[in-house]
C-alpha positions in Angstrom: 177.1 144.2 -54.4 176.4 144.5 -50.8 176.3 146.9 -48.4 177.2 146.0 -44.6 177.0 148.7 -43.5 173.3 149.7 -44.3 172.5 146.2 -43.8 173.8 146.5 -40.0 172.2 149.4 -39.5 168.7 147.6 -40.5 169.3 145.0 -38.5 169.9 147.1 -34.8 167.1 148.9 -35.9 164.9 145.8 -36.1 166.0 144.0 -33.0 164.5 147.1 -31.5 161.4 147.3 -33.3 160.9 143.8 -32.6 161.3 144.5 -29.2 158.9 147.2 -28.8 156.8 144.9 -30.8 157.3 141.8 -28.6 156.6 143.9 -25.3 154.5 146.7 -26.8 151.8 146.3 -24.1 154.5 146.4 -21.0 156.5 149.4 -22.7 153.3 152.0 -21.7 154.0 152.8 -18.4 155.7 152.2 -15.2 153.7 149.9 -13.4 150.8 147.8 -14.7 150.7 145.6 -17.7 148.8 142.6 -18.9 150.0 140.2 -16.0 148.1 142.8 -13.7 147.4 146.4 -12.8 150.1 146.8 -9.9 153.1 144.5 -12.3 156.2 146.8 -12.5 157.4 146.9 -16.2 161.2 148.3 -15.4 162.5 144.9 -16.7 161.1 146.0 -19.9 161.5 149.4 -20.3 165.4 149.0 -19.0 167.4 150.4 -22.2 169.9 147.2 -22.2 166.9 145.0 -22.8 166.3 146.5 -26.4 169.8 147.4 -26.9 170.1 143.4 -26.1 168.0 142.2 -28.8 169.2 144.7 -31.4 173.0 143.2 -30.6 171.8 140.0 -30.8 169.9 140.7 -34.6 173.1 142.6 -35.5 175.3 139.4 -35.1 172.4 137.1 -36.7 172.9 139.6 -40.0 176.6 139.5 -39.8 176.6 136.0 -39.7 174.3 135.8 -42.5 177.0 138.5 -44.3 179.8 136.3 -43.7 177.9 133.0 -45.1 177.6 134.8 -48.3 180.9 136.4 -48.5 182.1 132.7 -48.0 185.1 133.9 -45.4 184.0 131.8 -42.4 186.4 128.8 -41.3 189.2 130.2 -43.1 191.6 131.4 -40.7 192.8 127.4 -40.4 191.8 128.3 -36.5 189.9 125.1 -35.9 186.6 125.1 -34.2 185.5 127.1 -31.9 185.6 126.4 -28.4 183.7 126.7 -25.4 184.1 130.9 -23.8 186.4 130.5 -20.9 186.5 134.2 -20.0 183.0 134.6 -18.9 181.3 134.2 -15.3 179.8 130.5 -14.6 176.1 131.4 -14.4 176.8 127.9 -11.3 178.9 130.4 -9.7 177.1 133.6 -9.7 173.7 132.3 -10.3 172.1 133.6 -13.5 171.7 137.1 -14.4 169.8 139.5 -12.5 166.8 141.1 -13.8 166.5 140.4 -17.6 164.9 139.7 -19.7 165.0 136.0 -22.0 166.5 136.1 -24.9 
């Protein structure tokens, strides 16, 4: 038996936790952190960072969800391609103000 839903739920949860965990030090106040005492920290405390990594944990768990249910590669859709619909980072240059992933 298995439970997707609770096990999605886990998983946005600990993308955030990790994140806290990961930046814990920079996540205390506004300005100052271990790189120095006049660092700004809004890169870090800007909510679509952790909402970032707990998307990004989510679709690890899915894909983990789908192994075991054995239903990926049956569609008969072929391999996925490259994204075609998303901004060339050569373009636009890369994206402002986050954070690595």
């Amino acid at each position: 038996k298995m439970n997707i839903d609770t096990d999605t739920q886990w998983s946005y949860w600990e993308g955030i936790k990790n994140f806290e965990s990961k930046y814990h030090d920079y996540l205390q106040t506004q300005i100052g952190n271990p790189e120095g005492p006049d660092k700004p920290n809004k890169k870090y405390y800007d909510p679509r960072e952790c909402m970032r990594s707990a998307e990004t944990t989510t679709v690890d768990r899915l894909e983990q969800s789908f192994g075991d249910l054995r239903c990926q590669k049956i569609l008969g859709l072929g391999e996925m391609g490259e994204a075609t619909n998303v901004l060339e980072s050569s373009v636009f240059g890369p994206r402002k103000g986050g954070l690595p992933v």
